[in-house]
C-alpha positions, 0 to 999 in steps of 0.5 A: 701823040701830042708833041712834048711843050719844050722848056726853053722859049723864046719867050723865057729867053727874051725875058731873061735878057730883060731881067739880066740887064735891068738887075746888073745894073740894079744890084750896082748900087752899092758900088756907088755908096763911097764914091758918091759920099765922098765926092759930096761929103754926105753922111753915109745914111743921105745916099743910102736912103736914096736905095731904099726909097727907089726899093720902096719905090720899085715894090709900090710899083709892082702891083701898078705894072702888074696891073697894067700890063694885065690890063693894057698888055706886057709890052707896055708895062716894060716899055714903060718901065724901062724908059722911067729906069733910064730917065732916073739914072740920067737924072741922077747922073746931074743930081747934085743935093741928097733930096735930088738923089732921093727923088728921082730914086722914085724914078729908078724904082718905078723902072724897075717895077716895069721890068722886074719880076712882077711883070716878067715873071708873070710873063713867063709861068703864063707861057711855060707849059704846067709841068715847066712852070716851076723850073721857067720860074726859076731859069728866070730868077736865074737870069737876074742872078746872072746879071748881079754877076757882072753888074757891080764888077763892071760898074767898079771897072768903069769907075776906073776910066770915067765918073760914076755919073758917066756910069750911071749914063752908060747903065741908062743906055743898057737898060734901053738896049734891053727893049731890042728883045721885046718882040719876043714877049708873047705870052697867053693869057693862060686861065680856067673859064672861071678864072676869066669871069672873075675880076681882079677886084674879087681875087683881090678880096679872096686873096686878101681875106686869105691867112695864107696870103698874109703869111706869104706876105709878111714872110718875103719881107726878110727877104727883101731886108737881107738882100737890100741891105746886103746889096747896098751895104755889103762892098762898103763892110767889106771894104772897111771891115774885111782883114787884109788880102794876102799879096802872094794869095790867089785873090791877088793874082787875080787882080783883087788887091784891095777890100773895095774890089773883093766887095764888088766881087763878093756880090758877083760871087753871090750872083754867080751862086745864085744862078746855080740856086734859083734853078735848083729852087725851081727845078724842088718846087716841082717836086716838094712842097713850096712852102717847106722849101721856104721855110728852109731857105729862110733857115739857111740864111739865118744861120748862114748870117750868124755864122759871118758876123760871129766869125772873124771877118776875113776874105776867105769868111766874105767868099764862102758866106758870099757863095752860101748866101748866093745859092740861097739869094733868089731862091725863094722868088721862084717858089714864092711866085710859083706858090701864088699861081699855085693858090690863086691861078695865073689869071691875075698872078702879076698883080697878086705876087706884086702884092706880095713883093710890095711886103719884100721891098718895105723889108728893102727899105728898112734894111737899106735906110737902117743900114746907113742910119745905124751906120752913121750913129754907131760907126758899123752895120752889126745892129743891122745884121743881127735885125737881119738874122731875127727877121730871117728866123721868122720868115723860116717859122711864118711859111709851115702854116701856109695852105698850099693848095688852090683856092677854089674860084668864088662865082662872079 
């Protein structure tokens, strides 16, 4: 009798670490929004630009890694991207004029293309077994979440004692620390015989031709809109937003005395959540049909986010919409790239999903750029959010038509 495929690898594991390190320092960007303005007295909108070029930057990069580490292996892609992640935050630590900051965020974009989901992901569905492939997808995801968790807090801690260019050093030697786990990265190159006669140029074309594809395509752009935006914005709208922290309350007792460190802490909140979220996403996507477990995710959030922003802003509201959001956060990553391998193979499934995540990070650019931009002409984000909601809404409506079912292979 053959021997059950375990679901813990080492492969799942040291993508994990990469995955965790490259986005706790990716989701502590938003810490370093007032920080930064303030030290040069720019306009809100100059640094926020700056995170959504590097979002911008990161999904034009991912379909590129995908390519690359398909072409000329995994281990290059990351050691690539990593050593471009740490060349931008080094350089960005001496940037002193907003153009410079934007610049080099095409820098720290491309890093975390070469270490994000685009390549890791695809690493890890080719090593999982079939029957464990939703739930490594997941575990995965989670492990970005984990790193969310203590990214923006630490970052926020280390402020305390040094510069935020000294920080910006720090996360650079952490990202490269990273590439300790590589010589775990094995993965096959798992795919059908048909699969492998195919080119990547022709299930581009199949894929491209394929209203499904568009559909998942244009519906994971809220998604990067709601979790840029969130991510770079969120600590500065609660920090200026959020009613005061009751001294005698629990929140103080625990040292968050001030909105901006309940700001930090609600990102760690909703990476904490997240955890939790993904690997259920993921341990459903096994079971029930990706595509309707889309498109109730996209409703959650939707009415999660009307709810926040209609209700009185309180630290009590930033905590529960910060745990509600969380549980729904990455939740769609593993049923979205799961969905492509599903449709269109693992041959080309780095590439493919890169695509598709390129849809993702224009939504980053917008909701991050719009963020500081009607920030700077209105004096608050509640345009940004409603945006936010609408665009949630028609994620939720564009995944029912979906065909979720795989495509048969076209003959060389």
């Amino acid at each position: 009798m053959q021997a059950k495929a375990p679901l813990i690898t080492p492969v799942l594991i040291a993508g994990s670490i990469i995955l965790m390190l490259g986005f706790a320092i990716r989701a502590s960007f938003g810490v370093f929004q007032i920080p930064v303005a303030q030290e040069f007295g720019w306009a809100r909108s100059e640094f926020s630009l700056a995170i959504a070029i590097q979002n911008l930057a990161w999904g034009i990069g991912q379909p590129l890694f995908g390519m690359l580490a398909e072409k000329f292996g995994d281990r290059k892609a990351i050691v690539a991207g990593a050593l471009m992640y740490a060349a931008g935050l080094v350089l960005s630590a001496f940037a002193v004029t907003p153009g410079q900051h934007q610049l080099l965020a095409i820098l720290v974009g491309f890093g975390i293309a070469g270490t994000g989901f685009g390549v890791i992901l695809a690493i890890v569905g080719r090593a999982a077994a079939p029957e464990h492939r939703s739930m490594a997808l997941g575990i995965g995801t989670a492990a970005g979440s984990a790193g969310q968790v203590f990214g923006a807090p630490a970052a926020e801690f280390l402020m305390q004692f040094m510069s935020w260019q000294s920080v910006f050093i720090v996360f650079a030697g952490v990202i490269l620390a990273s590439l300790f786990a590589l010589p775990f990265i094995r993965s096959p190159r798992v795919a059908t015989r048909a699969e492998l006669e195919e080119t990547l140029g022709q299930v581009l074309v199949r894929a491209f031709r394929d209203p499904s594809y568009t559909l998942i395509f244009l519906g994971f752009f809220s998604c990067g809109y709601q979790l840029a935006f969130i991510t770079a914005h969120f600590p500065a709208f609660v920090t200026e937003l959020c009613g005061p922290i009751d001294p005698g309350g629990m929140l103080s007792m625990i040292g968050i005395t001030t909105t901006s460190a309940l700001g930090a802490l609600s990102i760690a909140t909703i990476g904490l959540f997240n955890i939790v979220g993904t690997i259920t996403a993921g341990w459903l996507g096994k079971r029930y049909t990706k595509k309707y477990l889309l498109a109730g995710i996209y409703t959650a959030r939707t009415i999660a986010a009307a709810a926040f922003i209609l209700l009185p802003i309180t630290p009590t509201s930033v905590l529960v919409f910060s745990a509600v959001m969380g549980a729904l956060w990455l939740a769609t990553v593993p049923l979205t790239s799961g969905l492509v391998a599903h449709i269109y193979g693992l041959r080309y499934m780095g590439t493919l999903y890169g695509f598709v995540f390129l849809s993702h990070q224009i939504g980053g650019f917008l909701g991050v750029w719009l963020g500081g931009k009607m920030y700077d002409l209105n004096g608050d984000y509640t345009l940004v959010w409603w945006i936010g909601v609408g665009v949630g809404a028609f994620s939720a409506l564009v995944h029912l038509p979906v065909r979720e079912r795989p495509m048969q292979v076209q003959p060389a």
